[in-house]
VOBA-1610 file (N, C-alpha, C; in pm, whole numbers, padded with zeros to 5 digits, always signed):
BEGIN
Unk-04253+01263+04521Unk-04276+01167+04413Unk-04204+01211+04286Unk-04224+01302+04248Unk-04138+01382+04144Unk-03994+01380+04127Unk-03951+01396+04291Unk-03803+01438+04315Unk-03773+01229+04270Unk-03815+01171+04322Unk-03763+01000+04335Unk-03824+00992+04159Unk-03923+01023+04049Unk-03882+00984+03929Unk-03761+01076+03858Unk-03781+01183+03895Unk-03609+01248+03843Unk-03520+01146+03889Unk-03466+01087+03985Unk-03383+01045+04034Unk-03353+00904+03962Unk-03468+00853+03946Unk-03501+00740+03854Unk-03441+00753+03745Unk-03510+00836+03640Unk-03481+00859+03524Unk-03298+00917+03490Unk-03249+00972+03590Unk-03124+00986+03619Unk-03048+00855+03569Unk-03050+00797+03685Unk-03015+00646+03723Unk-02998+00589+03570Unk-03137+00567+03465Unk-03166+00480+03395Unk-03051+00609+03272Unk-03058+00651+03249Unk-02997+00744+03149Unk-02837+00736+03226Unk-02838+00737+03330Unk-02654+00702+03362Unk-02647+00600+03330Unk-02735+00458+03313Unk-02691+00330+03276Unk-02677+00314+03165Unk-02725+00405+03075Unk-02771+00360+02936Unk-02628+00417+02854Unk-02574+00568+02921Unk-02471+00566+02903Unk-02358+00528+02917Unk-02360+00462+03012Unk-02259+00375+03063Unk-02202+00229+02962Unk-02355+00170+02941Unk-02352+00061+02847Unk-02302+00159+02711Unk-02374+00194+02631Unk-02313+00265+02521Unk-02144+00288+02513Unk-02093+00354+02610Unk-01963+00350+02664Unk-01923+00229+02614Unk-01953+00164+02734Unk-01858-00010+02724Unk-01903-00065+02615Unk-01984-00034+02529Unk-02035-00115+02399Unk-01911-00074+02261Unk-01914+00080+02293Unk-01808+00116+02184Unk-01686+00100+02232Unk-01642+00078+02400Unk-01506+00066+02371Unk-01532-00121+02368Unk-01575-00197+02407Unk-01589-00312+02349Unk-01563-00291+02188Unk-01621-00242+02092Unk-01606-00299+01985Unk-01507-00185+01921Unk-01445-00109+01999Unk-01315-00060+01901Unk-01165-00151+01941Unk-01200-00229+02114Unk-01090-00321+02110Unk-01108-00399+02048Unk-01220-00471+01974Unk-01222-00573+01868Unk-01179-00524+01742Unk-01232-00405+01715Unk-01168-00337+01590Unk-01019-00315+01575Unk-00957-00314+01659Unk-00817-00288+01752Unk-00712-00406+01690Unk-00771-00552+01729Unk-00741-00653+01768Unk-00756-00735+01627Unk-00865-00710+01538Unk-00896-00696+01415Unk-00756-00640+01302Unk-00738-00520+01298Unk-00656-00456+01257Unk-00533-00483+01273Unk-00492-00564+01372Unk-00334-00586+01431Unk-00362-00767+01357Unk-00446-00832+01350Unk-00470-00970+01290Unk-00470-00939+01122Unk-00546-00860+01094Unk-00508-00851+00909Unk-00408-00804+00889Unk-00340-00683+00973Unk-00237-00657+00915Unk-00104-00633+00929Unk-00100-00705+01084Unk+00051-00697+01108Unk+00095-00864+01156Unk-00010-01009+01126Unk+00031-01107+01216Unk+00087-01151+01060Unk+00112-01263+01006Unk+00148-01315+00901Unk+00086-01331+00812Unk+00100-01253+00652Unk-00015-01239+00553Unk-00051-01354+00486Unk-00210-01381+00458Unk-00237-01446+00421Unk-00319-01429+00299Unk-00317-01520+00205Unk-00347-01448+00022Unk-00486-01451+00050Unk-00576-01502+00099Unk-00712-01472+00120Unk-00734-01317+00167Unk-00646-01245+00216Unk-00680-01123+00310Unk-00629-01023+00195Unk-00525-01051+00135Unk-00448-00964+00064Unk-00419-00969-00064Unk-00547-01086-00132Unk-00541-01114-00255Unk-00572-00964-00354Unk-00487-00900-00396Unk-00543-00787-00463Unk-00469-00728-00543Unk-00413-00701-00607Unk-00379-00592-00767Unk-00257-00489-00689Unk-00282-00426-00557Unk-00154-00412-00503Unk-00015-00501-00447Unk-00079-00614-00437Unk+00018-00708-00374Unk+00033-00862-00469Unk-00022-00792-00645Unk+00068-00884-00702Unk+00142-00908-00742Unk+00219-01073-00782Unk+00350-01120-00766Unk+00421-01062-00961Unk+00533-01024-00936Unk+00579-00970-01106Unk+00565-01119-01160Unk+00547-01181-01165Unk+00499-01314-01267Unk+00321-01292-01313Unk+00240-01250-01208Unk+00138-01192-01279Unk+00111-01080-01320Unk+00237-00979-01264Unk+00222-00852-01385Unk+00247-00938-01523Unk+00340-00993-01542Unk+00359-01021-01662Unk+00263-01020-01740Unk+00161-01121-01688Unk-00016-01131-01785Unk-00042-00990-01748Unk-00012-00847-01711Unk-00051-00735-01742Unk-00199-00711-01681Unk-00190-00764-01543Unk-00304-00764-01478Unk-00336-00550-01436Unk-00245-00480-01409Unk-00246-00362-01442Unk-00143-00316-01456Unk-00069-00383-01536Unk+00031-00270-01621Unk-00046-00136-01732Unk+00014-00035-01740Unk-00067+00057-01780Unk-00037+00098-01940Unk+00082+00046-01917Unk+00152+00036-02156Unk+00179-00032-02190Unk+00203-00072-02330Unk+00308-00211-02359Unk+00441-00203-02324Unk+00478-00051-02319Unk+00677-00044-02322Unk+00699-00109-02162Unk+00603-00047-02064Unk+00623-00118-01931Unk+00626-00263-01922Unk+00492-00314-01963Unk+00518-00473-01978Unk+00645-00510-02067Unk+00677-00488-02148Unk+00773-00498-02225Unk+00924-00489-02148Unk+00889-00406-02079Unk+01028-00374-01955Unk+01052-00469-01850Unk+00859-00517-01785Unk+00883-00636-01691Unk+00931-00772-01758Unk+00880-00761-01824Unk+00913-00908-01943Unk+01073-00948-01944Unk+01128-00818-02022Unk+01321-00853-02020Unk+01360-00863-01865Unk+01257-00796-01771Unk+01346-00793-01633Unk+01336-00947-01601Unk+01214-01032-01592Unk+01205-01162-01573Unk+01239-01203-01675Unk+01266-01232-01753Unk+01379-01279-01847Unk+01537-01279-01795Unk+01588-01173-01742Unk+01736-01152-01701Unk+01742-01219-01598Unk+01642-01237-01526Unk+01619-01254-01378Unk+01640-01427-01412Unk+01584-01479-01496Unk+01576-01603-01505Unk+01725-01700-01546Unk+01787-01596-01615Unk+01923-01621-01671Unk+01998-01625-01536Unk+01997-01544-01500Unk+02084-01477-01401Unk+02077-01640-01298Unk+01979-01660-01266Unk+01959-01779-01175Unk+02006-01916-01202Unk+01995-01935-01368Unk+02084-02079-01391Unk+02192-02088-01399Unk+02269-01932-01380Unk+02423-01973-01295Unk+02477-01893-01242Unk+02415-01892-01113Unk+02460-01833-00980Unk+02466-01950-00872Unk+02542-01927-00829Unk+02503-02024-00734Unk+02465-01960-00596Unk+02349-01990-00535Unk+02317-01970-00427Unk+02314-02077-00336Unk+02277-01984-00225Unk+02296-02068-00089Unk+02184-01999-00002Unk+02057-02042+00083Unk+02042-02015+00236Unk+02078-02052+00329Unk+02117-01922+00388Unk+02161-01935+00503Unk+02005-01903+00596Unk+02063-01877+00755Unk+01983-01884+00848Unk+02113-01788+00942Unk+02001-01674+01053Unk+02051-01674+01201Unk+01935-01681+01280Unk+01932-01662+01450Unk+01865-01621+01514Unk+01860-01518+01544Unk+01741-01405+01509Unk+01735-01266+01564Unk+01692-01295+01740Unk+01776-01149+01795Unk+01781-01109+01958Unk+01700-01157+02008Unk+01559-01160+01965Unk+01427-01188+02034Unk+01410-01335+02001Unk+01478-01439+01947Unk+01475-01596+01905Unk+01405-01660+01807Unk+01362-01558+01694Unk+01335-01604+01538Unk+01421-01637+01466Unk+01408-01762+01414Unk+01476-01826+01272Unk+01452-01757+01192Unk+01558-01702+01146Unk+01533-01609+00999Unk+01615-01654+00900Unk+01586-01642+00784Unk+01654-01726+00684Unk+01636-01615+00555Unk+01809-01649+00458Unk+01830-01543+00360Unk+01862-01590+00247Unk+01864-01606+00107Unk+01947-01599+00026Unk+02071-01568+00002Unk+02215-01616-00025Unk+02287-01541-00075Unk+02350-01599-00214Unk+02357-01532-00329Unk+02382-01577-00436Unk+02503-01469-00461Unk+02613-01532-00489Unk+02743-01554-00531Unk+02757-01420-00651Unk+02890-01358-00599Unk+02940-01268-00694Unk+03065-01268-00739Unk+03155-01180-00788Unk+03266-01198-00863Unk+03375-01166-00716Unk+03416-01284-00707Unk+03539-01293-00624Unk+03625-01168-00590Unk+03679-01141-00697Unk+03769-01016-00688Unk+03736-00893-00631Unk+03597-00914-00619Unk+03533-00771-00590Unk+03465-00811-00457Unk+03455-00701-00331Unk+03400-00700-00241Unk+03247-00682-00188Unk+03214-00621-00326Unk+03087-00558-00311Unk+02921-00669-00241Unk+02800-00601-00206Unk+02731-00643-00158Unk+02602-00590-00175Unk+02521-00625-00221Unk+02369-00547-00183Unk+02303-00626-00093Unk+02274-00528-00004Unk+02137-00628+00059Unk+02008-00581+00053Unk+01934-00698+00000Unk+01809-00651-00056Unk+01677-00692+00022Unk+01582-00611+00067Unk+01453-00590+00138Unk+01360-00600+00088Unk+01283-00716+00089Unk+01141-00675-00040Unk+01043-00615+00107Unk+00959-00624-00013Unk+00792-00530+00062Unk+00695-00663+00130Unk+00607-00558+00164Unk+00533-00622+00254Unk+00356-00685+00198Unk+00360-00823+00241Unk+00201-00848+00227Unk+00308-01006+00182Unk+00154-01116+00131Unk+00185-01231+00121Unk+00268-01272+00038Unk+00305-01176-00082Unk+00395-01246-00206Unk+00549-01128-00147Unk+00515-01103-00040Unk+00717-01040+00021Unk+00784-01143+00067Unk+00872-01191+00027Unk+00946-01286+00042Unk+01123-01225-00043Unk+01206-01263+00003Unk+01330-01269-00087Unk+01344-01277-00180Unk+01310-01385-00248Unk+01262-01409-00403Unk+01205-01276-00444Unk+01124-01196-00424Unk+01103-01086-00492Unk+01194-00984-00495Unk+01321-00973-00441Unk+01375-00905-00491Unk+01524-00961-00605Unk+01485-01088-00643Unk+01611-01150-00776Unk+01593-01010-00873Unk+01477-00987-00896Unk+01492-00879-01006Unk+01574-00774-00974Unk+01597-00660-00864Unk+01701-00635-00891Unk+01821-00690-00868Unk+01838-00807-00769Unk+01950-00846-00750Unk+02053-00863-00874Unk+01969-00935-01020Unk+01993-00947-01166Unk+02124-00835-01145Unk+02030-00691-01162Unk+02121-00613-01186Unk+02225-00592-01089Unk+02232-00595-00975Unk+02353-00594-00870Unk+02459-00676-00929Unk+02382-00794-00975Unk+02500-00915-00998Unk+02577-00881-01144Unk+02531-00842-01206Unk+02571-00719-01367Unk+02664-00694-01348Unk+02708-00681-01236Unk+02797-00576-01197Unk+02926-00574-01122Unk+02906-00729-01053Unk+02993-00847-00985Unk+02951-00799-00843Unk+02823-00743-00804Unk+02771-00803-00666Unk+02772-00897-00600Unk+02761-00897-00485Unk+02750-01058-00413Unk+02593-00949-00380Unk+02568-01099-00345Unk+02375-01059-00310Unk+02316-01162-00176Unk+02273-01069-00091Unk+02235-01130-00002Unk+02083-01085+00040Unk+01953-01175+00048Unk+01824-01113+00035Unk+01756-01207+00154Unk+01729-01152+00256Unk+01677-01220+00326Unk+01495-01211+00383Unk+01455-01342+00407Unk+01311-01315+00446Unk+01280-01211+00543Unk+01213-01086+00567Unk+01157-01019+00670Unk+01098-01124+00766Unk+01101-01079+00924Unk+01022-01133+01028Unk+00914-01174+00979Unk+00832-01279+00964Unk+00722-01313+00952Unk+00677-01285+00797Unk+00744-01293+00695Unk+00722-01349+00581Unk+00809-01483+00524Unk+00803-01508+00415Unk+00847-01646+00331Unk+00901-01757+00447Unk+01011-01779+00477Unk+01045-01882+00538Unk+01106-01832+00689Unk+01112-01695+00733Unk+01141-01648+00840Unk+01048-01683+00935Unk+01036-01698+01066Unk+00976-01685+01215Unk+00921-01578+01230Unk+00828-01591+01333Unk+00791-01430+01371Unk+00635-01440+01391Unk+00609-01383+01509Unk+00438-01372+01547Unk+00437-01194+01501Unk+00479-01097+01465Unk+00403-00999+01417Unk+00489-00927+01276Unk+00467-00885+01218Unk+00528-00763+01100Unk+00579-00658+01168Unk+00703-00645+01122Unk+00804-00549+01218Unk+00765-00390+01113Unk+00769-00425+01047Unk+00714-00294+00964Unk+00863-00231+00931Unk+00954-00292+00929Unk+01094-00184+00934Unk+01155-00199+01057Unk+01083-00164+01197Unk+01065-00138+01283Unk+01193-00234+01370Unk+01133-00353+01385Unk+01211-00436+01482Unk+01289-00527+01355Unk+01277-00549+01196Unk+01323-00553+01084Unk+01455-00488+01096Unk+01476-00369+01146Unk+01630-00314+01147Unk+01669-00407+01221Unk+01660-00424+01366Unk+01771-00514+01434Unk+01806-00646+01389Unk+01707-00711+01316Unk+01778-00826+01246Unk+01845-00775+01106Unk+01830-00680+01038Unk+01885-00611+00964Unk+02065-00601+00972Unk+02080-00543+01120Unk+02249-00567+01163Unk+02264-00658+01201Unk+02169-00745+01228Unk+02274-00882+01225Unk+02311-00948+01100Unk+02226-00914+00963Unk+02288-00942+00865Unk+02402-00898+00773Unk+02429-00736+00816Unk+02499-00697+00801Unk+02631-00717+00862Unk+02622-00833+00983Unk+02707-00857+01053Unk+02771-00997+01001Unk+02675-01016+00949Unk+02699-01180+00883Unk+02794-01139+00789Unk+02764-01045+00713Unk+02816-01038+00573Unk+02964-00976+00595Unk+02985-00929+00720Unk+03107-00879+00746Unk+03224-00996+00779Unk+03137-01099+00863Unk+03196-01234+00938Unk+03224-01298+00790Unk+03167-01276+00673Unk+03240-01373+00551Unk+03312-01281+00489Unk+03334-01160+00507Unk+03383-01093+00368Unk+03432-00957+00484Unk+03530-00932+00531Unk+03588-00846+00607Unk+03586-00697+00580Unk+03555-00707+00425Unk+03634-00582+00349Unk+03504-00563+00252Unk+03422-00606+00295Unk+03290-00574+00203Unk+03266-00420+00227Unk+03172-00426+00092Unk+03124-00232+00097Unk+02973-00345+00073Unk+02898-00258+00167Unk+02754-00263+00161Unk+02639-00183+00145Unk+02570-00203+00042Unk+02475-00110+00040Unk+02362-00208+00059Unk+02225-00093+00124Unk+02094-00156+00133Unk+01996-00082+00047Unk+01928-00149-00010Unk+01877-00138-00124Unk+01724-00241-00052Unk+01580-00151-00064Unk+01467-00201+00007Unk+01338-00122-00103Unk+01281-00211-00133Unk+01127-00197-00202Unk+01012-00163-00125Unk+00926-00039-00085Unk+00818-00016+00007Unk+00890-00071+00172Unk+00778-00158+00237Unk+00848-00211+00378Unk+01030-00203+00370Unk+01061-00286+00291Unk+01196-00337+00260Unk+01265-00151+00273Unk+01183-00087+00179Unk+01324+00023+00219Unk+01291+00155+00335Unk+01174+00116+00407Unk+01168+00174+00545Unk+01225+00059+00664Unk+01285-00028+00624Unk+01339-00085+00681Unk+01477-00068+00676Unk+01519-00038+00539Unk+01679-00019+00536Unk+01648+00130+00608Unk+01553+00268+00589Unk+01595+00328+00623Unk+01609+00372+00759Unk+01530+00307+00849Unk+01502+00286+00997Unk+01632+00200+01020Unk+01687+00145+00964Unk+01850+00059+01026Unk+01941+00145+00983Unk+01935+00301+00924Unk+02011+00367+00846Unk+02046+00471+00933Unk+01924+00494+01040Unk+01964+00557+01163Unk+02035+00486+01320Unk+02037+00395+01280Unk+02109+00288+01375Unk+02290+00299+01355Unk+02379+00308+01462Unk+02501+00261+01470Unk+02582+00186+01339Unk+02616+00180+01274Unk+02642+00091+01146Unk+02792+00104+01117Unk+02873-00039+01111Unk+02976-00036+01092Unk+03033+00025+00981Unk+03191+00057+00949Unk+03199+00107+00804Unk+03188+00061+00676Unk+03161-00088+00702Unk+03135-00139+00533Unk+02966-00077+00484Unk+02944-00079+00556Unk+02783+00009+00500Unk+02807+00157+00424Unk+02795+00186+00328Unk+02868+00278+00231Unk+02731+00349+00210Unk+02617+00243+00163Unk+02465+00344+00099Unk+02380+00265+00128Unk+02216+00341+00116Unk+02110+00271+00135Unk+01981+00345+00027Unk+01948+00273-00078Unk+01869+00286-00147Unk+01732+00211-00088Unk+01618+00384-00125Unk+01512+00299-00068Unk+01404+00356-00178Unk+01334+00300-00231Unk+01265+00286-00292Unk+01103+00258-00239Unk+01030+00399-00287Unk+00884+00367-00244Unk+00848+00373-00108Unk+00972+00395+00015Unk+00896+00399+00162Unk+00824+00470+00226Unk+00774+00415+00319Unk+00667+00517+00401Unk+00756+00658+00498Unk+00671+00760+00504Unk+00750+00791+00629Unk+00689+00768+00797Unk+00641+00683+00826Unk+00633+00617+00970Unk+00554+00532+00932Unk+00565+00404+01042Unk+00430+00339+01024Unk+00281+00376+01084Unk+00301+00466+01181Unk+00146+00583+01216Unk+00109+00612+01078Unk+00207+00677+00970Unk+00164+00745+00855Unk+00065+00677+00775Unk+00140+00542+00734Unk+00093+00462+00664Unk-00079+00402+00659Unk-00037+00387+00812Unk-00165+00286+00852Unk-00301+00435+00851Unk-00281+00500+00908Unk-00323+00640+00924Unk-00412+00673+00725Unk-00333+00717+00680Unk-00357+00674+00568Unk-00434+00586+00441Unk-00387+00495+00488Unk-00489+00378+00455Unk-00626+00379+00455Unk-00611+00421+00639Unk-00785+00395+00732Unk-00866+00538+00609Unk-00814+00649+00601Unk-00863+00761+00530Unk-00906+00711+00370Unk-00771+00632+00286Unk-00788+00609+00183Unk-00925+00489+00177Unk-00902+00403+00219Unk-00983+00268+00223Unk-01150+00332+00316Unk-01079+00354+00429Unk-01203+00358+00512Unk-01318+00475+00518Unk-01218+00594+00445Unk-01290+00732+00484Unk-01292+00808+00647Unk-01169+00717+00709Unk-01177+00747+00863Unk-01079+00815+00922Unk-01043+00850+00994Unk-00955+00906+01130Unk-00869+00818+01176Unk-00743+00890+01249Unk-00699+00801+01288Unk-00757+00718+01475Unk-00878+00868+01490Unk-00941+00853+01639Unk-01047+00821+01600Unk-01081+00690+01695Unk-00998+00640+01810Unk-00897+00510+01796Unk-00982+00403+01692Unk-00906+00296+01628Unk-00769+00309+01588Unk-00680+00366+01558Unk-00604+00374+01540Unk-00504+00400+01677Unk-00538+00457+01725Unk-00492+00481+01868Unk-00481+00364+02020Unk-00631+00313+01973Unk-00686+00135+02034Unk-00588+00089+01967Unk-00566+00086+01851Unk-00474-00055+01812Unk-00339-00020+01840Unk-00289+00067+01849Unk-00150+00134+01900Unk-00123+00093+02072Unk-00251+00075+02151Unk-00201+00045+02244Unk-00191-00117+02267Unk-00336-00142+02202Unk-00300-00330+02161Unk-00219-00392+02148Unk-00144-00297+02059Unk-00033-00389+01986Unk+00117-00348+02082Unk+00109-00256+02126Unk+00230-00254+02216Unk+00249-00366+02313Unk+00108-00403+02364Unk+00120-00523+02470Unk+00111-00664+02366Unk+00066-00682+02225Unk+00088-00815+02173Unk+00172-00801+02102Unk+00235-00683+02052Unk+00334-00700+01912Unk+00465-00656+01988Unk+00464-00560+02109Unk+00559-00535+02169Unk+00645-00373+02123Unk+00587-00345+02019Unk+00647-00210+01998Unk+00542-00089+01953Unk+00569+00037+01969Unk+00452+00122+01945Unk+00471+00163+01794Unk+00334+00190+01720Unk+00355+00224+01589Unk+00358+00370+01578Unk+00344+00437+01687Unk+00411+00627+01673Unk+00522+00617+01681Unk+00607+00549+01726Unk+00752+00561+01770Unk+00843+00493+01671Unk+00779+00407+01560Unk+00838+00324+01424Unk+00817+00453+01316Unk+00914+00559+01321Unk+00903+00649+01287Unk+01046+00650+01153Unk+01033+00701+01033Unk+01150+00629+00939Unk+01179+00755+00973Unk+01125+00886+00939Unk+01171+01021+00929Unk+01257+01042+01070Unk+01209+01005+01214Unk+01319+00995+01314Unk+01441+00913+01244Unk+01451+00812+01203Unk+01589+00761+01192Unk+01674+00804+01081Unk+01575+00856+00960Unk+01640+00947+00843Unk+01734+01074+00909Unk+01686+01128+01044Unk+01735+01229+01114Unk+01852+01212+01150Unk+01851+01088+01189Unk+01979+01059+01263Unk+02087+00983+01164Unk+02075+00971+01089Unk+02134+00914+00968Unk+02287+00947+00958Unk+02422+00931+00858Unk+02480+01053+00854Unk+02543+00913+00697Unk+02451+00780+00674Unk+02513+00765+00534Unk+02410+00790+00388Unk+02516+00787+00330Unk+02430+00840+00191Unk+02285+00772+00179Unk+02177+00813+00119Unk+02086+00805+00037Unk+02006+00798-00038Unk+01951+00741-00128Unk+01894+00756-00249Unk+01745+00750-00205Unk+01664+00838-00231Unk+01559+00792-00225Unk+01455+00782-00384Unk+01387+00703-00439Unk+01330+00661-00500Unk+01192+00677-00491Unk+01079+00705-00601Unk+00971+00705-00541Unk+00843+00725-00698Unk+00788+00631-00716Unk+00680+00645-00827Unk+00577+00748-00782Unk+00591+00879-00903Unk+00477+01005-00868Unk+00344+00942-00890Unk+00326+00829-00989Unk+00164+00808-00957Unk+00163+00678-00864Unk+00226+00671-00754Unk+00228+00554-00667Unk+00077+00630-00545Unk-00010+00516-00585Unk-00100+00554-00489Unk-00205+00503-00329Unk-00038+00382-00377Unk-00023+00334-00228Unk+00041+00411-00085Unk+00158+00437-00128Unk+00248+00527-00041Unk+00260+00627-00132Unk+00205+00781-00109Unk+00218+00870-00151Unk+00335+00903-00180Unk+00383+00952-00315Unk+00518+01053-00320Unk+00556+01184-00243Unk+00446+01215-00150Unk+00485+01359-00085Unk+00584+01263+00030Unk+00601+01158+00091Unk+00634+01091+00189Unk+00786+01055+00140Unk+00811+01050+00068Unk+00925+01066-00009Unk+01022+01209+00019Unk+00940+01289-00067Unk+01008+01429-00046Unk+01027+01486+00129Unk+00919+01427+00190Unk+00940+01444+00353Unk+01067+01358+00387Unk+01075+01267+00375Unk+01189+01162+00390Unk+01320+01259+00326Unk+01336+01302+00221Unk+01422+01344+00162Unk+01439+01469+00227Unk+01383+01543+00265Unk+01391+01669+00311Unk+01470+01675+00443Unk+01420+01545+00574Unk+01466+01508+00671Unk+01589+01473+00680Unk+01662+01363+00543Unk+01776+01280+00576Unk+01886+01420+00653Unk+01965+01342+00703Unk+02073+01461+00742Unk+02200+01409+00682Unk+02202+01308+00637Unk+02357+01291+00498Unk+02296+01312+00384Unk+02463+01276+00325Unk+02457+01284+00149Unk+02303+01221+00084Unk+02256+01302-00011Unk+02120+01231-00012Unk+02110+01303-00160Unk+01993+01224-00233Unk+01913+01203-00371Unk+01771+01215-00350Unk+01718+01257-00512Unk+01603+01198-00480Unk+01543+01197-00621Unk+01478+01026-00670Unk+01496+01063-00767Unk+01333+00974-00778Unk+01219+01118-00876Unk+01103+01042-00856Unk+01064+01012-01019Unk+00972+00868-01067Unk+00992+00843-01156Unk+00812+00854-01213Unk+00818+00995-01322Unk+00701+01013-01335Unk+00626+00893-01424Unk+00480+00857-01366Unk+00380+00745-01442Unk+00401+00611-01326Unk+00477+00601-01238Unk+00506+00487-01194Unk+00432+00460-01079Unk+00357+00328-01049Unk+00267+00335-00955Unk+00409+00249-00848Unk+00328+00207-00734Unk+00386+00113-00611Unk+00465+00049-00701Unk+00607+00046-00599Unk+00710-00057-00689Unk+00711-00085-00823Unk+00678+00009-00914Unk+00668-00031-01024Unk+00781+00075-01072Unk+00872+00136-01006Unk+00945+00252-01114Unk+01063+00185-01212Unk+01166+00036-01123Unk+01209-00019-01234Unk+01187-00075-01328Unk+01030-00082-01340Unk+00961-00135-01476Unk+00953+00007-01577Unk+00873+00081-01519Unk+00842+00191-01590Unk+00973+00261-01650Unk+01089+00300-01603Unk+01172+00340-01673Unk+01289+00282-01609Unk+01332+00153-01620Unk+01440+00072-01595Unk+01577+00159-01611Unk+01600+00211-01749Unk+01673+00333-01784Unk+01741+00412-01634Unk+01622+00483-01617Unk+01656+00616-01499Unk+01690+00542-01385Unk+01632+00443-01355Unk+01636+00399-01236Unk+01743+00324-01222Unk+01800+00232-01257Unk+01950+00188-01237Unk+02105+00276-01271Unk+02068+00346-01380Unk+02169+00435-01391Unk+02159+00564-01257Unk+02089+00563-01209Unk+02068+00645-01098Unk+02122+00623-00973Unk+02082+00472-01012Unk+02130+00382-00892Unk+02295+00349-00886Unk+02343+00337-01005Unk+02463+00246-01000Unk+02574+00407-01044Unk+02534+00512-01049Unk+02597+00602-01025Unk+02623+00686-00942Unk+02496+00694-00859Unk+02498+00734-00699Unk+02612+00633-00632Unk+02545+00521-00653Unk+02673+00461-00593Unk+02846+00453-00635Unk+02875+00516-00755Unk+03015+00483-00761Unk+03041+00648-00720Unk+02963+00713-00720Unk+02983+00857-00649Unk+03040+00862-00502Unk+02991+00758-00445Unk+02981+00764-00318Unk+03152+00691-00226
//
């Protein structure tokens, strides 16, 4: 009688663990599945309405700008930015990336005589779109740039069921760089990317690249997207990257199609061999500045690094406009 309630009580305690089991991995694939829906399918301002991901038209009202000289700095930049636009003439264009997304770009017109090119990458969340990067384009065009800024996968007017993160962002990346070759033979190109935007130039920076690609300025990037997200869960959540993070890594390989250990910027910084600038606000406390100096430490070409103290996320050409373009536009005639 004894031996058959041990046996019992066995039984009921193997079931109970069992359920517990399937209860938590039930709700870390929802947590999984969760995580890959807020933040890698197409952003939406209800999810991402927040003080990191607002548009420089509401910095302007100084929603957290931190001085007047900064606001004062965004102010002339949208000011130039605005000039700059009532006579340029632009154009969108459109290609199809490998995988069969409509992607669509800006290109606004530079001084004939000159070959030059930036291509510009904004960041990521609902207000990344092309349009956010006219502000520096302004200054590219200063200068008799041609400017070409196109939507990322699955922001502004581009296609796309997931956020490439950089990731699958490079391969449509050379095809724009390919575009820009098919109009202009003799172009010099540099890529020039804000947060996402410049782990995207720098993940296409380890890729094959014809010789008009001369430099790639990146400003503010992560070094992997494991890092990032990893990160976050700690900053925001107080958590680990185990097990959720790991669940959603395999999730997303079967819905998004690529793994987020292997969207690694510091691998492609490795393999690199063109110049670099890297850029990076010391009080940025979105993407840490140590991720920077890792990035910088890794590149294996000609490389910079130039960090701009007081400056949070994307904010260093506000904060000292000064350092940051002369940095920029002298690295490049260095090069």
């Amino acid at each position: 009688m004894t031996k058959h309630k041990g046996r019992k009580w066995k039984k009921i305690i193997a079931c109970l663990l069992a359920a517990v089991l399937l209860t938590a991995a039930a709700v870390t694939v929802w947590l999984g599945n969760l995580l890959i829906d807020m933040a890698l399918c197409r952003p939406k301002e209800s999810i991402w309405d927040n003080d990191a991901y607002a548009s420089v038209e509401a910095d302007v009202e100084a929603s957290y700008v931190v001085n007047s000289e900064t606001q004062r700095n965004i102010v002339a930049a949208y000011e130039k930015k605005e000039a700059w636009l009532t006579e340029v003439k632009l154009e969108t264009v459109s290609l199809v990336s490998g995988d069969g997304y409509k992607l669509k770009a800006n290109v606004y017109s530079g001084d004939t005589k000159q070959h030059r090119w930036a291509l510009l990458l904004h960041g990521y969340g609902y207000t990344g779109k092309k349009e956010e990067m006219e502000y520096i384009g302004a200054e590219y065009a200063q200068r008799g740039y041609w400017v070409l800024a196109p939507d990322l996968r699955c922001h502004g007017e581009s296609e796309g069921d997931f956020i490439g993160m950089g990731w699958t962002d490079r391969l449509d990346i050379l095809q724009w760089i390919d575009y820009i070759v098919e109009q202009d033979s003799r172009a010099e190109i540099v890529l020039h990317g804000q947060s996402m935007g410049g782990a995207a130039a720098l993940m296409t920076a380890g890729e094959e690249l014809p010789d008009q690609v001369k430099a790639v300025i990146s400003d503010c990037a992560y070094s992997s997207v494991w890092d990032i997200f990893a990160t976050k869960l700690k900053d925001w959540y107080g958590i680990g990257p185990f097990p959720i993070l790991y669940e959603t890594n395999w999730i997303f390989q079967i819905r998004g199609g690529y793994s987020l250990q292997k969207a690694s910027v510091l691998d492609q910084v490795a393999k690199s061999r063109v110049p670099i600038l890297f850029i990076h606000g010391e009080a940025d406390d979105f993407v840490p500045a140590s991720m920077a100096r890792e990035l910088y430490e890794q590149a294996a070409g000609p490389k910079e690094l130039l960090t701009v103290p007081g400056a949070g996320h994307g904010l260093s050409n506000y904060v000292d406009p000064d350092a940051y373009y002369d940095t920029v536009f002298a690295f490049l005639e260095r090069i």
